[in-house]
C-alpha positions as CSV (number, residue, x, y, z in Angstrom):
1,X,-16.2,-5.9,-15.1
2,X,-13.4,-3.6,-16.4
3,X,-11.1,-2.1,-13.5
4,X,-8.5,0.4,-14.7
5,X,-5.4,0.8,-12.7
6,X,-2.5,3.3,-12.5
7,X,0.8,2.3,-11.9
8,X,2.8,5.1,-10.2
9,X,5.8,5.4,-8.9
10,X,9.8,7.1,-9.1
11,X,11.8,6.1,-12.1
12,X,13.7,3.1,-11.9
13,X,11.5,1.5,-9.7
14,X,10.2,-1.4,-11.3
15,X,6.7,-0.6,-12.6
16,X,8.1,-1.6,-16.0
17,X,9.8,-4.6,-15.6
18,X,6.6,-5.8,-13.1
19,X,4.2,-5.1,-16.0
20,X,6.5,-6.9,-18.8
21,X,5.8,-10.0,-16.4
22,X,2.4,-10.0,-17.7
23,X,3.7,-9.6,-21.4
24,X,5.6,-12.6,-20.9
25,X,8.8,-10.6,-22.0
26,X,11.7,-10.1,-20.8
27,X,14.5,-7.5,-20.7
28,X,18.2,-7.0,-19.9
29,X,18.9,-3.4,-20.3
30,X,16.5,-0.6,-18.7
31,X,14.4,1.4,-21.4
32,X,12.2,4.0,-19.6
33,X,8.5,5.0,-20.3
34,X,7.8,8.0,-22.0
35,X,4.2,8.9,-21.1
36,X,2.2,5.5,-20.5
37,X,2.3,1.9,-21.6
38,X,-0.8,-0.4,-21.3
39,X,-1.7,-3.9,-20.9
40,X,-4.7,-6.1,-20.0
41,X,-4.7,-8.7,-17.7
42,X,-8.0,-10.6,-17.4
43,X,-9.4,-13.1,-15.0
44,X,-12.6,-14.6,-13.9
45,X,-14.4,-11.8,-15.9
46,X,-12.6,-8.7,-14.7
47,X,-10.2,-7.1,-17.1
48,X,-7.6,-5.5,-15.1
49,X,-6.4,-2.6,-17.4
50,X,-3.0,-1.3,-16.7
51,X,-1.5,2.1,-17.4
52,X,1.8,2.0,-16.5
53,X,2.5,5.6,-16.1
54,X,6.4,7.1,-16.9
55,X,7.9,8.2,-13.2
56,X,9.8,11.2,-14.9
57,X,8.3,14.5,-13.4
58,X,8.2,16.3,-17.3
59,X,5.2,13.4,-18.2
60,X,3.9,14.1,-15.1
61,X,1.2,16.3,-16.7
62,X,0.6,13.1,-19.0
63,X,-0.2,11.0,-15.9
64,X,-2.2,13.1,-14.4
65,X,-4.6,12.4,-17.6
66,X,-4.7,9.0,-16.9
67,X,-4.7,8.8,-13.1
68,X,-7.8,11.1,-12.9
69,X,-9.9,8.4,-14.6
70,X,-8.3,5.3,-12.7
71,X,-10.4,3.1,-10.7
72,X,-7.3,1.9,-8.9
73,X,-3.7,3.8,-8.1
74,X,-1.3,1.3,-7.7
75,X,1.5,2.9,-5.8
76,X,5.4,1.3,-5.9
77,X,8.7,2.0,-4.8
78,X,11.8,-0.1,-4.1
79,X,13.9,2.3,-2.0
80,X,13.8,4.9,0.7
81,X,13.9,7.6,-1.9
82,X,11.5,5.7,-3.9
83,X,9.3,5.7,-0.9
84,X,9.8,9.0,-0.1
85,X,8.2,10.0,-3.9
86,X,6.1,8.1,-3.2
87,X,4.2,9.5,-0.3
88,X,4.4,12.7,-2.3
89,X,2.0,11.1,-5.8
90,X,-0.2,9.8,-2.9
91,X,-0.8,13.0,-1.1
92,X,-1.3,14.6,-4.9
93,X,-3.5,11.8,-5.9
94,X,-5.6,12.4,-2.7
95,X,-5.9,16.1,-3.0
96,X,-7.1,15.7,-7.1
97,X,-9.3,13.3,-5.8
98,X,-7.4,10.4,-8.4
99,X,-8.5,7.1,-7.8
100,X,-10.8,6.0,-6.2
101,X,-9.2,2.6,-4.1
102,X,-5.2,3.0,-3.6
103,X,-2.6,0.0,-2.9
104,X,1.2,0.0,-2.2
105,X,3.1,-2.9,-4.1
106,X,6.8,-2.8,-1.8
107,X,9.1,-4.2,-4.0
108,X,11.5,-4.1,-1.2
109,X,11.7,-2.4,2.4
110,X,8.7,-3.4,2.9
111,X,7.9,-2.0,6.3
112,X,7.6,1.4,5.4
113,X,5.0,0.8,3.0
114,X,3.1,-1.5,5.5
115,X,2.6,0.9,7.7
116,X,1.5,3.6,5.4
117,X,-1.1,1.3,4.1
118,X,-2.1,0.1,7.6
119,X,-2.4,4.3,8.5
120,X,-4.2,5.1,5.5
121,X,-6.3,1.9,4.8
122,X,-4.6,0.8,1.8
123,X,-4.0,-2.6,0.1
124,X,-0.6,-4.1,1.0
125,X,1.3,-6.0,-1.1
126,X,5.2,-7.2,-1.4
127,X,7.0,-8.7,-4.7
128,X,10.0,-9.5,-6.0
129,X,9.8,-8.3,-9.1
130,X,12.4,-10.4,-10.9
131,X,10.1,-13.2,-10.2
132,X,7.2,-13.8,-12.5
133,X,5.1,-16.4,-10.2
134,X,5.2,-13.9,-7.6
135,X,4.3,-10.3,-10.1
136,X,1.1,-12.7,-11.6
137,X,-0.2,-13.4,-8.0
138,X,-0.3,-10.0,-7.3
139,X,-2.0,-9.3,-9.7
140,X,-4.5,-11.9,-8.8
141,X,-4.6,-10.5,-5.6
142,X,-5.3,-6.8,-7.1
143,X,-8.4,-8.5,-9.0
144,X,-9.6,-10.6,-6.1
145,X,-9.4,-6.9,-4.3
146,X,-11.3,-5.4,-7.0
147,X,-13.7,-8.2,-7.2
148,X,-14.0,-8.0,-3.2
149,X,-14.6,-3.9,-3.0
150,X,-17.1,-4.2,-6.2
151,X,-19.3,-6.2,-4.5
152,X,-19.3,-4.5,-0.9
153,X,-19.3,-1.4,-2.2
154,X,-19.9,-0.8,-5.8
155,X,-16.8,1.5,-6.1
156,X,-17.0,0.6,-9.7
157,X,-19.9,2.5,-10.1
158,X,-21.4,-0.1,-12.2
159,X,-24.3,-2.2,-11.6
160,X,-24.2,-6.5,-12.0
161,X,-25.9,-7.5,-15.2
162,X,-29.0,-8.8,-15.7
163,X,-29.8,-11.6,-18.1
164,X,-31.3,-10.5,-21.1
165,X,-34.5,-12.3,-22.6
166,X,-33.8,-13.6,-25.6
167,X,-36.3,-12.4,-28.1
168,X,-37.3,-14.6,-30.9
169,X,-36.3,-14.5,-34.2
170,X,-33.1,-14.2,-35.8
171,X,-29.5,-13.5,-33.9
172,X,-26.7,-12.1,-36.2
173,X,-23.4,-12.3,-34.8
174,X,-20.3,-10.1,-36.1
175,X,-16.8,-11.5,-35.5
């Protein structure tokens, strides 16, 4: 099952730095995105792909490519004006119709974002995001969610697969 997922957010908010966790690297000085970056996190069969979108508002028309198509909008901030951006890329992602499941990842003052997600119905999540450990179980917890809204509701739009038959003869495999 392949999920893809938007990360969006202000500038300087950590969406960066949280996906670098999953690259196992590490960085001291703060290099923004231009446009998007992507990686691929994959357990238990899903491949979580992960756009990380640049929070400058002149690539914004470069986000919008890729947030049209996303399966999941992952939504972040870290401060008040962070937050504050953010309800405005939710209320444009829900007007383009972007996405079709939305979370909040707080990476601090985390009751704002609580009780936006608990208004809306969104996935709530907190993380330090100097800390691996905690970035890599959210982003468990983003594939267990995905797993979890697959299977109630098919939001995926794809269907489980069936076993195929093997037919007899001879299998060629290409590596």
């Amino acid at each position: 099952m392949k999920v893809r997922a938007v990360l969006l957010g202000d500038r300087c908010v950590g969406k960066t730095q949280f996906l670098n966790h999953l690259r196992n690297l590490k960085t001291e000085h703060y290099c923004p995105t231009v446009g998007v970056d992507f990686a691929c996190h994959r357990v238990d069969g899903v491949d979580l792909q992960l756009w990380d979108s640049s929070g400058n508002s002149r690539f914004r028309h470069v986000v919008d490519t890729f947030a049209k198509t996303a399966d999941l909008c992952i939504f972040m901030y870290r401060t008040k004006r962070h937050f504050e951006t953010m309800m405005g890329l939710i209320a444009d992602a829900q007007r383009k119709e972007h996405g079709k499941r939305f979370c909040i990842v707080a990476l601090d003052n985390f009751g704002l974002g609580h009780a936006v997600a608990e208004k809306y119905g969104f996935v709530f999540y907190t993380v330090n995001v100097y800390d691996r450990a905690e970035c890599m179980a959210v982003l468990s917890a983003i594939v267990e969610f995905c797993k979890f809204e697959q299977e109630r509701s098919g939001f995926l739009g794809v269907k489980p697969a069936k076993p195929r038959e093997r037919e007899e003869g001879y299998c060629w495999r290409f590596c």
